[in-house]
C-alpha positions in Angstrom: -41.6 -52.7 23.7 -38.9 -55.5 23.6 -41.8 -58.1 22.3 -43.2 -55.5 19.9 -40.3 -55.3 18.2 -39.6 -59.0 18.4 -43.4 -59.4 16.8 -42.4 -56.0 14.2 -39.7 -58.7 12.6 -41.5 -61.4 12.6 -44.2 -59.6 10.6 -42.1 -58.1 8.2 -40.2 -61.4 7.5 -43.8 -63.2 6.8 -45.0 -59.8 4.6 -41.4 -60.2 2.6 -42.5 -63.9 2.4 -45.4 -63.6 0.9 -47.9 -64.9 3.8 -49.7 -62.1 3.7 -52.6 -63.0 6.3 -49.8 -64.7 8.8 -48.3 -61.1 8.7 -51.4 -59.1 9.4 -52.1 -61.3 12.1 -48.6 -59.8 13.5 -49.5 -56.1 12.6 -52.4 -56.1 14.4 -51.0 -57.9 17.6 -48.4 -55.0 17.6 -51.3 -52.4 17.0 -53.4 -53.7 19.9 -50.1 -53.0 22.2 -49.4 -49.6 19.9 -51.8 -47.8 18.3 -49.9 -45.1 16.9 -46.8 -47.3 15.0 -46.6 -45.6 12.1 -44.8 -48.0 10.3 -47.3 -51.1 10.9 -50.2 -48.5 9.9 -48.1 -48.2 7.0 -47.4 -51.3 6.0 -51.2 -52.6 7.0 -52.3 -50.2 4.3 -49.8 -51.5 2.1 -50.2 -55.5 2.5 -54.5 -55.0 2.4 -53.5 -52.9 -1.0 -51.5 -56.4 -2.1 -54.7 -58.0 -1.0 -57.3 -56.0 -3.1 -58.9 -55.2 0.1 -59.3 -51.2 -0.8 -61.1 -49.7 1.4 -59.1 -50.8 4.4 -55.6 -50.0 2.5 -57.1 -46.4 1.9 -57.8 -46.5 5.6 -54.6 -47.5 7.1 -52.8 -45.8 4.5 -54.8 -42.3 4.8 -53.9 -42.5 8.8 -50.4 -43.3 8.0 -49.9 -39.9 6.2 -51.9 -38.4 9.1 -49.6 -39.4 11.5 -46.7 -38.6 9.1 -48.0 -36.1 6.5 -44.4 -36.5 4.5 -45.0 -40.1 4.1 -43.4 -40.2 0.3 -44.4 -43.9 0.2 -47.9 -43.9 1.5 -48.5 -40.9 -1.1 -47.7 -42.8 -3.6 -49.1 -46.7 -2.8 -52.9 -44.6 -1.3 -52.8 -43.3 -5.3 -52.7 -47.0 -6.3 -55.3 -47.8 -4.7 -57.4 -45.0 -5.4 -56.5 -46.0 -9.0 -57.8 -50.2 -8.7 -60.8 -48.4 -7.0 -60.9 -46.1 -10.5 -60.6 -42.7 -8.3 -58.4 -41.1 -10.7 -58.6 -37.9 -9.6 -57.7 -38.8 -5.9 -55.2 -41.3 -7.4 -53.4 -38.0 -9.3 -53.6 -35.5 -6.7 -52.1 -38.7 -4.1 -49.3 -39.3 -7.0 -48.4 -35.8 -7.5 -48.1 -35.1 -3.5 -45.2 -37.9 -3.5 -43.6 -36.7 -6.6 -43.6 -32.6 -4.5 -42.9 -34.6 -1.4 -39.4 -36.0 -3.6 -39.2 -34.7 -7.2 -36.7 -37.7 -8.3 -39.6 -40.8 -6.9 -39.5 -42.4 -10.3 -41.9 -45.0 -9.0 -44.9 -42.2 -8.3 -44.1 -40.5 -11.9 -44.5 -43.8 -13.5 -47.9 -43.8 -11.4 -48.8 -40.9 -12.1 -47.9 -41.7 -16.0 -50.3 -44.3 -16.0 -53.5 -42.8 -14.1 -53.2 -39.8 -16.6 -53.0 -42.9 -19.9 -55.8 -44.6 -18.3 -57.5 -40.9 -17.9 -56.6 -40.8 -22.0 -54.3 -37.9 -21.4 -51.6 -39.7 -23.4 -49.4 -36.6 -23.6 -49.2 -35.5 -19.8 -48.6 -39.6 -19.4 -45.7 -40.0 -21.3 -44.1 -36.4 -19.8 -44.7 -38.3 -16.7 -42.9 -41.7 -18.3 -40.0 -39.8 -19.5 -39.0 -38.1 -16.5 -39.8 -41.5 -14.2 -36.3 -42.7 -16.5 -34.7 -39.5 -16.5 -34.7 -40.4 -12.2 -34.1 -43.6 -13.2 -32.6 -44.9 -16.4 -33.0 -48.2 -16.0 -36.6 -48.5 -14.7 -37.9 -50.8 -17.4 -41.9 -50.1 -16.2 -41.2 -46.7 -17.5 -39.9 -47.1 -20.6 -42.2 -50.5 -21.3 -45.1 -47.7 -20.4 -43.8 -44.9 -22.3 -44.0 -47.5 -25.6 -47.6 -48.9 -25.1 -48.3 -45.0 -24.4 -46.7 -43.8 -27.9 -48.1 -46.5 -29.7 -51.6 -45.3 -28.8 -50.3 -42.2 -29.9 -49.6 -43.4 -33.5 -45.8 -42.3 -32.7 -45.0 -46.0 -33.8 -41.2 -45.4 -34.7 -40.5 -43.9 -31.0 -42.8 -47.1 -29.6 -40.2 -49.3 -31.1 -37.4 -47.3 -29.7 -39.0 -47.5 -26.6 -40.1 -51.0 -26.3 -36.1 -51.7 -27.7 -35.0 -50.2 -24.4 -37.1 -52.2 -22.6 -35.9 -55.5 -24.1 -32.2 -54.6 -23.5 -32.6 -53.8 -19.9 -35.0 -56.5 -19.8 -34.1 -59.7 -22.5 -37.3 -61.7 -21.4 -39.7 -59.5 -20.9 -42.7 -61.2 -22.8 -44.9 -58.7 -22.9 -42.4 -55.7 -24.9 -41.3 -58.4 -27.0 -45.3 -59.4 -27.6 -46.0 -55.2 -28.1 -42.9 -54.8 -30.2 -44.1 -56.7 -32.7 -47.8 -55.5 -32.7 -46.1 -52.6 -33.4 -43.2 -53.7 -35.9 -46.6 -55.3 -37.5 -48.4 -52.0 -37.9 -45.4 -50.7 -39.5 -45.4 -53.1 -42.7 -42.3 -55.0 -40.9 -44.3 -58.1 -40.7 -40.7 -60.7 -40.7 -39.7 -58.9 -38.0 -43.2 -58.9 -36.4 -43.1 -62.7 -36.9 -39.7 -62.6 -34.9 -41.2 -60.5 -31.6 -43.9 -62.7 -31.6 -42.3 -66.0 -31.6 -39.5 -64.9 -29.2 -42.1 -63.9 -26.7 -44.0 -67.7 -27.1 -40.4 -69.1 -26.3 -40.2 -67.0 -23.4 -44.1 -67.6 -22.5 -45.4 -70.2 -24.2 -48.6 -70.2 -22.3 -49.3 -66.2 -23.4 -52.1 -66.2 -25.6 -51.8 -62.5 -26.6 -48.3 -63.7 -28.3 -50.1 -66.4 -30.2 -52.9 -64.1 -31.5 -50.6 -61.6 -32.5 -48.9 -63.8 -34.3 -52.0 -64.8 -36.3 -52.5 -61.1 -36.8 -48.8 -61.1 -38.4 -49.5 -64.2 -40.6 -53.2 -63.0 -41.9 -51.4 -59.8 -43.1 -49.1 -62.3 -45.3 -52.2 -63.9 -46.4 -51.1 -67.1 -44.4 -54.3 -67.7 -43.2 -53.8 -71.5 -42.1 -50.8 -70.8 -39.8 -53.1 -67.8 -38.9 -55.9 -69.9 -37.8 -53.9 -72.5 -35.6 -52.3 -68.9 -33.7 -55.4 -67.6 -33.5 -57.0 -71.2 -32.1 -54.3 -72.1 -30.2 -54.7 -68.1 -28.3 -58.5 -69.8 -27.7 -56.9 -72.7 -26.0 -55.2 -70.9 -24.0 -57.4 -68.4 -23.2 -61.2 -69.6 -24.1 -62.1 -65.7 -23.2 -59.9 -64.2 -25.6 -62.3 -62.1 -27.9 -60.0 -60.5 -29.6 -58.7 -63.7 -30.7 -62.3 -65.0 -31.7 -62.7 -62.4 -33.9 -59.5 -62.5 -35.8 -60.5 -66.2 -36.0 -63.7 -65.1 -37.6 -61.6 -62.6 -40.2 -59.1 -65.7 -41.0 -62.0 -67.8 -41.6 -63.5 -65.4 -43.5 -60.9 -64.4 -46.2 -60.8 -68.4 -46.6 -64.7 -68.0 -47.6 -65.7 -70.2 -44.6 -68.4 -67.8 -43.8 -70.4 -69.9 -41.9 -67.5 -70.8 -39.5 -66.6 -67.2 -39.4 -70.0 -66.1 -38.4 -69.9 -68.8 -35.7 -66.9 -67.0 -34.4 -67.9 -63.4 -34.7 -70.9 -64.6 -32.3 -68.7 -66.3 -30.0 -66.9 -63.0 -29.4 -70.2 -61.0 -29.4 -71.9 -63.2 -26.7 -68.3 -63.0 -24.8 -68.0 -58.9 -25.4 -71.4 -57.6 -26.6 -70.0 -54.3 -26.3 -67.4 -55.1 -29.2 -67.7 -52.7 -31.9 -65.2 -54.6 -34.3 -66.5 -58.1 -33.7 -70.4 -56.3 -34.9 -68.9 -55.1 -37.9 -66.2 -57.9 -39.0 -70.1 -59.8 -38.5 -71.5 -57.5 -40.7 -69.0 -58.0 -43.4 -69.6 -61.5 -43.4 -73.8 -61.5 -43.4 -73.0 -58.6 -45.9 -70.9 -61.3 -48.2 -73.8 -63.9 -47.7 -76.1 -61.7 -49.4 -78.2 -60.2 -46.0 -77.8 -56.8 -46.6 -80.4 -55.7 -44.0 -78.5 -57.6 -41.0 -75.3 -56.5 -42.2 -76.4 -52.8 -41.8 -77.9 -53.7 -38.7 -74.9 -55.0 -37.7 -72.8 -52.0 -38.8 -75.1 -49.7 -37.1 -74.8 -51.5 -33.8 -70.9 -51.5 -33.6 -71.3 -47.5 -34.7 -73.6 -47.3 -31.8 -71.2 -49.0 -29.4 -68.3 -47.1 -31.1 -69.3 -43.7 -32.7 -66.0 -43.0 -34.2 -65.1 -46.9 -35.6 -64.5 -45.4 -39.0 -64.2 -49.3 -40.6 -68.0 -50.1 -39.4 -69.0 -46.7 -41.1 -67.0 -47.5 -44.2 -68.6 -50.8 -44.5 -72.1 -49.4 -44.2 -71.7 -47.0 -46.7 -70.1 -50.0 -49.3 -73.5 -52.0 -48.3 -75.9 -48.9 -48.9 -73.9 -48.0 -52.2 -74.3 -51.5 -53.0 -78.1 -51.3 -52.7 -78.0 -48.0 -54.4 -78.5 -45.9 -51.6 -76.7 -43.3 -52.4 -77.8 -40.8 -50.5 -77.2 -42.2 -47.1 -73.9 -43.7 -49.2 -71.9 -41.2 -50.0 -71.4 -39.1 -46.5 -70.4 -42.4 -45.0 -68.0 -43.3 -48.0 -66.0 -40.0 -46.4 -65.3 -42.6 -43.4 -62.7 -44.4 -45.7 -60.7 -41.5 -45.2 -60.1 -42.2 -41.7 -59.4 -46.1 -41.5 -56.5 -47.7 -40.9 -55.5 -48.7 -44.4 -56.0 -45.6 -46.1 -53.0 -42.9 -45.8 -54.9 -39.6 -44.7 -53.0 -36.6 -45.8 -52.9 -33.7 -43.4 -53.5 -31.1 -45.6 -52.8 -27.1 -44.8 -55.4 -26.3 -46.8 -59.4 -27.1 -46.5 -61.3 -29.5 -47.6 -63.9 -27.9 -50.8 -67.3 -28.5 -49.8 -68.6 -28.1 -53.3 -68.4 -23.9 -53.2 -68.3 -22.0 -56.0 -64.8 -22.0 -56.7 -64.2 -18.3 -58.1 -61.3 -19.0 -59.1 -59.2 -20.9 -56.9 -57.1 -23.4 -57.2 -58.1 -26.7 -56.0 -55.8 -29.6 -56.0 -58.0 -32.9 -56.8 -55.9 -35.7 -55.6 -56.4 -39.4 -56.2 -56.1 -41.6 -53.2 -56.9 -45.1 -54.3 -56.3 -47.6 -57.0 -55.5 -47.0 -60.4 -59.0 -48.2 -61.8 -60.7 -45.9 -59.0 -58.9 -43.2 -60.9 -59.5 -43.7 -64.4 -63.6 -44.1 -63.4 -63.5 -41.3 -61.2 -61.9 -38.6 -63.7 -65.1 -38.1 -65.1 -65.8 -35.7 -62.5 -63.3 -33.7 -62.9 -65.2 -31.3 -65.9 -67.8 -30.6 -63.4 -65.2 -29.6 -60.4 -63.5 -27.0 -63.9 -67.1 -25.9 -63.7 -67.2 -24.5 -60.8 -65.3 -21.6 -61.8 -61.7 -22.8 -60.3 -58.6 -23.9 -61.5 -58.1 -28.1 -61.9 -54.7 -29.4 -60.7 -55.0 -32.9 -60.5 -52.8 -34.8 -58.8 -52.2 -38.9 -59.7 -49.8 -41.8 -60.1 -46.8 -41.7 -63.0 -48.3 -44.4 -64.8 -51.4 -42.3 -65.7 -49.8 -39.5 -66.4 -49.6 -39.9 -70.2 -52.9 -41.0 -70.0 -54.6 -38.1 -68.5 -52.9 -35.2 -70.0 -55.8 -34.1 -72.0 -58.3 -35.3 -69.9 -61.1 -32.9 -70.0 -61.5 -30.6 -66.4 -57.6 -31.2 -65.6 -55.5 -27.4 -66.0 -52.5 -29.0 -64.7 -51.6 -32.8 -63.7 -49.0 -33.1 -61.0 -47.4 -36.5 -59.9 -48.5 -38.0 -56.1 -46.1 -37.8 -53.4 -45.8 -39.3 -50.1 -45.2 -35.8 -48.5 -48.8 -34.4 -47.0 -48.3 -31.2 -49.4 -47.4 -31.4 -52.5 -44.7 -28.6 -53.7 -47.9 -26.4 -56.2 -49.5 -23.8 -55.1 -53.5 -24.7 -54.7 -56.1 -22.8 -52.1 -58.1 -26.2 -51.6 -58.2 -29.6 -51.8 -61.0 -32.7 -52.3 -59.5 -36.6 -52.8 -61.2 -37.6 -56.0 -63.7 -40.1 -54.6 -65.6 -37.6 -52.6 -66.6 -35.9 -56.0 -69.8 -38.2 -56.3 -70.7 -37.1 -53.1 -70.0 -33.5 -53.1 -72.1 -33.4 -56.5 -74.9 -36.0 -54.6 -74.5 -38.6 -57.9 -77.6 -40.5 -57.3 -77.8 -43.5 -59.8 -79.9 -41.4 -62.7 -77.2 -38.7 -62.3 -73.9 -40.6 -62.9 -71.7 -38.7 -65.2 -71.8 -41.3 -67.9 -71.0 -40.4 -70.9 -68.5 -42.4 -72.9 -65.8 -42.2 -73.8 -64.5 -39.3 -71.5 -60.5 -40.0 -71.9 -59.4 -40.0 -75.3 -56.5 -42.3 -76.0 -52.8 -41.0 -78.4 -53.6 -41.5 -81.9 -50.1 -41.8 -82.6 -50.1 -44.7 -80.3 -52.9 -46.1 -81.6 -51.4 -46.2 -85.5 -48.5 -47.7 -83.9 -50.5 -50.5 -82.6 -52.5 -51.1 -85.5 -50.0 -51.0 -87.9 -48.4 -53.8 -85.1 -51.6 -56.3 -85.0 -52.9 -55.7 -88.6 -51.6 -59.2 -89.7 -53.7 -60.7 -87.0 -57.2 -61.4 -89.0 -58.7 -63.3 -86.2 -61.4 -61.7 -83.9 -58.8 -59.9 -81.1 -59.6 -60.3 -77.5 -57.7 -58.4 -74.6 -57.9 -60.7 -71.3 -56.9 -60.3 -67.7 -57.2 -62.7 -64.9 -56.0 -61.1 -61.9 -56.0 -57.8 -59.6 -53.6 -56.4 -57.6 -52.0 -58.9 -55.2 -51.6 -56.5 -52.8 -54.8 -55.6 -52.5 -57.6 -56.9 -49.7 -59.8 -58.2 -51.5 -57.3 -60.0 -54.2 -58.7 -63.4 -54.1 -62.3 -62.0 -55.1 -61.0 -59.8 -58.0 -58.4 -63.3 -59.3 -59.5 -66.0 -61.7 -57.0 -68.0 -63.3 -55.7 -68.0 -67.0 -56.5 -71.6 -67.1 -60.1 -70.7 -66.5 -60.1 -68.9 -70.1 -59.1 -72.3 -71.8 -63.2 -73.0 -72.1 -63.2 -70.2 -75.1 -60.2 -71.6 -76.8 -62.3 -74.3 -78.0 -63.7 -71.3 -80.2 -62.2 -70.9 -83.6 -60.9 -67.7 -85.1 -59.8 -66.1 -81.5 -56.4 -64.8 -80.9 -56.2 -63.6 -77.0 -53.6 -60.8 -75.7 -52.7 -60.8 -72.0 -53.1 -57.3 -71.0 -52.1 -58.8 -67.7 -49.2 -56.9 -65.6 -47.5 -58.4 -62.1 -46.8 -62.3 -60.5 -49.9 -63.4 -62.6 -48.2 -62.8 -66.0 -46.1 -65.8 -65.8 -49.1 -67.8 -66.1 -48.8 -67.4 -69.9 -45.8 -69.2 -69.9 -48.2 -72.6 -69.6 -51.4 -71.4 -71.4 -54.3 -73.7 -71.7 -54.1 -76.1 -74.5 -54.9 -74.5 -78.0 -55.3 -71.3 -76.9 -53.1 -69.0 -78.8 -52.0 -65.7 -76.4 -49.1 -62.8 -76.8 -48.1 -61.4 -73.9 -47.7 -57.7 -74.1 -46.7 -57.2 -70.1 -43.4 -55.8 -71.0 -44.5 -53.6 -73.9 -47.3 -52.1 -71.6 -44.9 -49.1 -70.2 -48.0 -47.4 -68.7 -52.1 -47.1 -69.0 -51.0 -45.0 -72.3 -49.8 -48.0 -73.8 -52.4 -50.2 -72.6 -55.2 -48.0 -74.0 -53.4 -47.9 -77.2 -53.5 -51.5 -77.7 -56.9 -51.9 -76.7 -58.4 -49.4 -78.8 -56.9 -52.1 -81.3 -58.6 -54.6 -80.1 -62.3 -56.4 -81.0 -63.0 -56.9 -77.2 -61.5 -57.0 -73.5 -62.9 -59.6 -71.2 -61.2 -59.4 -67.5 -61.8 -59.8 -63.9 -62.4 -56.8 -62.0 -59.3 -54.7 -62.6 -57.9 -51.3 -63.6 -57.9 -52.9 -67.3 -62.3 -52.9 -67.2 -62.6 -49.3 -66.3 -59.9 -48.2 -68.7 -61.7 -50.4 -71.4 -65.1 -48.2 -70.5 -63.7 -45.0 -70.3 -62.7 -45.1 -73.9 -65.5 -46.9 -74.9 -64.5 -49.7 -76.2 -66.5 -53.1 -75.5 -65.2 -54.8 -72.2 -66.6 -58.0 -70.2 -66.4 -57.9 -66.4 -66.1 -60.9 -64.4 -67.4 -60.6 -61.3 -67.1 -62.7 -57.9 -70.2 -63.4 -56.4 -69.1 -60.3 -53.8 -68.7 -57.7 -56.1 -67.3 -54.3 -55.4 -69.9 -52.0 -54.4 -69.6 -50.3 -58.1 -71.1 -53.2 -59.8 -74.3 -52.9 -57.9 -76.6 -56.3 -57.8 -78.7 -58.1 -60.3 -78.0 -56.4 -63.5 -75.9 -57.9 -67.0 -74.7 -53.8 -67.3 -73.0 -50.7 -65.8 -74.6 -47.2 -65.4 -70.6 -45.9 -64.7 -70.3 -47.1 -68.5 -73.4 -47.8 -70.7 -74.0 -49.6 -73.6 -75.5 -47.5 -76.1 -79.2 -46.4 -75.8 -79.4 -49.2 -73.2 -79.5 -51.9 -75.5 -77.2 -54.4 -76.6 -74.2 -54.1 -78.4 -70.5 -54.5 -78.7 -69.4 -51.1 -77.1 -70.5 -50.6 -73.5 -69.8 -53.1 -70.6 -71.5 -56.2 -69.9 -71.0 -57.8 -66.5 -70.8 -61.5 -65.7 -71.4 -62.6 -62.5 -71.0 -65.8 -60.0 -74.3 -67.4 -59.5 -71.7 -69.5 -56.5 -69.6 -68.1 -54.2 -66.4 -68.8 -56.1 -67.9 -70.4 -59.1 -65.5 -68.9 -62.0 -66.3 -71.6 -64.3 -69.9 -71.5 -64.5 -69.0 -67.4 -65.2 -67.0 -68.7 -68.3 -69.5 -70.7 -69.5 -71.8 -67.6 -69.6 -69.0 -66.2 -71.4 -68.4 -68.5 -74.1 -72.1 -68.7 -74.6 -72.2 -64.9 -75.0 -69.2 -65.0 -77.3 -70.2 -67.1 -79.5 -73.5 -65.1 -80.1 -71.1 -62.6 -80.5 -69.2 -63.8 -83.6 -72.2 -64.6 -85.1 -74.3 -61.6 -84.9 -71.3 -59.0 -83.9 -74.2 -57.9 -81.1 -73.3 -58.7 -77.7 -75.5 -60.9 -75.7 -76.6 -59.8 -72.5 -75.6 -62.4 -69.8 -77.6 -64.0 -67.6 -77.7 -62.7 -64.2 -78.7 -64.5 -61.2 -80.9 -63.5 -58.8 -78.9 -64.0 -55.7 -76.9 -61.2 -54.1 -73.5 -61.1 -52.8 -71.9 -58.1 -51.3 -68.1 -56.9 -50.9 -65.6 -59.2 -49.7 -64.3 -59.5 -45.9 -62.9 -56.8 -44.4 -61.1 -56.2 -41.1 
């Protein structure tokens, strides 16, 4: 007994040391003398467990608890390994037995915490979590697990409380640091996001996850070079990483190098072909190249892999709208309701599925841009003709605007709350109109114009630009900058200068945001007046146009305002259009010209014949406006034949 004991210690020093196989060596020695010592059966099961040998730790560990059926501690390591062995239901009930066995065993509740997360039963999991630190305050597993469980939950404030916690019981704990700012990230706090990140490269420098997070952080600022060399340098690190080939791809992409960003998309698929978001950030890219087909193949592959990837159905409904398939179109569009970037209210009340009304009220709610508003109001008489009562519900700076839009019985100002304070019995956001009515592209609502602008406004601008005897044109060079897709819906004021060369012009900048400073250098000869700070809302800006001979801008809010009071506007469109501009045509079904043919009201639509070619656009344009001033007809553009699709998305 003497030597076993002797042996018992020199095993257990070797197990504490690490030398694991010098140590079993021991435990069996003692074992072939004793049989029945618990505590070598015990901690047999528990050094083959350290080993990843399984089946023996289940062995040694399952006759450990028959020779001592309160064994707390075998309980609890036997449900760790039924849990590497992905026995999750033996790995619980094992988990649990500890936690009856000794209610306060943080370490089994922070088990059994993560076999029910791994099970996806995030709730029970971070009941589990919480009571692990309620035994044991400072168990930093615990509340490092309760964070990554919340953040799957969507509860991202509480993550960051959470992975806080962590950090202060733990400062170098790379990985919170590296999931706080995923998180921070999510949240909009992108500085700080920058912050997390970096602090967890100093404490790790080698932790790839840290280095494509921070990409992630700097694509979101649109610093796509420092974005690339994280996401590259996460490759280094880890040549494996397909998350980080992916978000390579996306960088790449939003530069335009679509090539390289293909290459990378296919470097994640042939690593991961089970990745649903790698299949459809490659489908956005074929999509932009012009191959429709593959890009829809691609989007149905990553929906195939990933039935619910709301993204991969959004972007197959943009490429079958695009194509003018509406009818498969339309029921995907409803996806864009579910992705990340778009703020799904949790309404009380249902969704309309296109019912008779009889009377109800139904609250029409606009959810995206401001142009997507003013081209979508148009359906608003037919929802009044469903028998109901309109409240429409849409940013201040409409408001004016749409007071006396037709179909609207009351107009109501959007709120971040989920429910605004009227009364209404339904709801239906105002771009699932089209499909709810199943617009095909002979039965677009299109007659023009359907908003009628203040006449009192209107004498107030003409009696303002009455002096001006030139021919008047209204221009605008740049979207929203906060939007996605920015850089395909941008041009630059300089890249108007070509149609200053023609006399007898005088140009307005209808232009609002960073861009508008831009007329503080025009292009040489061309005379401007900036109205930005006269343009209170789209009131005033319809007002003014109504004044003017013609509007010529990129694709912004400014083009769809111009069509809806029918006055004649020139879109400039990137060689990825939005999907509302449809391919290969010089005009608009949302907003016609006249009998089809040319003339000045209507919309006429200038496209890239190169990806990012604004100047050969422009030269269309001046060709077309100089027609213009000599037959007061407008020319209808040439069109090239290739096709581009929407810009990248992630």
């Amino acid at each position: 007994m003497t030597n076993n004991n002797y042996l018992f210690q020199e095993a257990l020093k070797l197990h504490q040391a690490g030398e694991l196989t010098a140590a079993a060596a021991f435990y069996h020695k003692i074992l072939n003398k004793q049989p029945g010592h618990i505590d070598v059966i015990f901690l047999l099961g528990t050094l083959y467990l350290q080993l990843e040998n399984l089946d023996i730790a289940t062995t040694f560990l399952k006759k450990a608890i028959a020779l001592k059926p309160d064994h707390v501690t075998a309980y609890n390591n036997l449900g760790t390994a039924f849990q590497k062995q992905c026995k999750l239901d033996e790995a619980i009930a094992s988990y649990r037995r500890a936690i009856a066995l000794k209610p306060d065993y943080a370490e089994a509740q922070c088990n059994l915490g993560n076999a029910l997360k791994e099970q996806g039963s995030l709730d029970k999991a971070a009941v589990n979590y919480r009571q692990a630190i309620l035994s044991k305050p400072d168990y930093v597993d615990a509340h490092y697990n309760l964070g990554n469980t919340l953040k799957e939950q969507r509860k991202l404030d509480k993550a960051v409380e959470s992975y806080k916690r962590t950090i202060a019981l733990k400062p170098d704990y790379a990985m919170a640091h590296c999931n706080l700012g995923s998180v921070l990230q999510e949240l909009g706090k992108i500085d700080e996001a920058i912050a997390s990140c970096k602090l967890a490269i100093t404490l790790k420098p080698d932790y790839a996850m840290a280095h494509c997070n921070l990409g992630s952080a700097f694509q979101e600022l649109g610093r796509l070079d420092e974005a690339i060399t994280s996401y590259r340098k996460a490759i280094t690190l880890n040549p494996d990483y397909v998350v980080a080939h992916s978000n390579l791809g996306s960088a790449l992409q939003e530069l335009g190098r679509l090539d390289e960003a293909i290459t990378s998309y296919r470097k994640a698929i042939r690593l991961k072909p089970d990745y649903a978001m790698a299949h459809c950030n490659l489908g956005s890219a074929l999509q932009e190249l012009s191959k429709i087909e593959e890009a829809i193949e691609s989007y149905n592959r990553a929906i195939v892999l990933k039935p619910d990837e709301a993204i991969a159905h959004k972007n197959k409904s943009i490429a079958l709208l695009l194509i003018e398939n509406f009818k498969e179109g339309w029921p995907e569009y409803e996806w864009r309701l579910r992705t990340k970037d778009h703020s799904l209210r949790d309404f009380q009340k249902p969704k309309w599925d296109g019912a008779p009304l009889n009377g109800k009220f139904i609250l029409v709610h606009a959810e995206q841009g401001f142009g997507d508003t003013i081209q979508f109001v148009r359906y608003l008489p037919m929802v009044k003709s469903q028998g109901g009562h309109v409240i429409f519900e849409c940013r201040q700076n409409l408001f004016r605007l749409l007071k006396n839009c037709a179909g609207i019985d009351k107009i109501i100002e959007n709120i971040s709350t989920n429910e605004p304070s009227v009364q209404f019995d339904i709801h239906i956001p105002l771009l699932s109109l089209p499909g709810i009515f199943g617009t095909t592209l002979d039965s677009i609502p299109s007659d023009v114009p359907y908003i009628t602008v203040d006449s009192r406004l209107v004498e107030q601008w003409r009696i303002r630009l009455e002096h001006d005897n030139n021919f008047k044109i209204g221009i605008v060079w740049a979207g929203n900058p906060t939007f996605k897709n920015y850089h395909n819906r941008s041009c630059s004021l300089a890249d108007f200068a070509i149609l200053s060369e023609i006399p007898g012009l005088s140009f307005y900048s209808l232009q609002k945001g960073p861009a508008s400073v831009e007329t503080n250098n025009p292009p040489e000869g061309m005379k401007i007046i900036n109205l930005e700070n006269e343009l209170n809302d789209f009131a005033d800006t319809a007002a003014v146009i109504d004044n003017l001979d013609l509007i010529i801008s990129t694709d912004t809010a400014v083009v769809h305002l111009a069509g809806a009071i029918g006055k004649p506007v020139w879109t400039l469109l990137h060689s990825a259009p939005d999907w509302r501009w449809l391919l290969n045509r010089d005009d608009s079904p949302w907003y016609p010209r006249p009998n089809g043919l040319a003339g000045r009201a209507g919309m006429c639509l200038f496209r890239q014949s190169k990806l990012n070619d604004w100047s050969g656009v422009f030269e269309q344009v001046k060709e077309a406006l100089l027609y213009e001033l000599t037959t007061k007809g407008c020319r209808q553009p040439k069109v090239s034949s290739k096709q581009y699709a929407v810009g990248s998305i992630k």
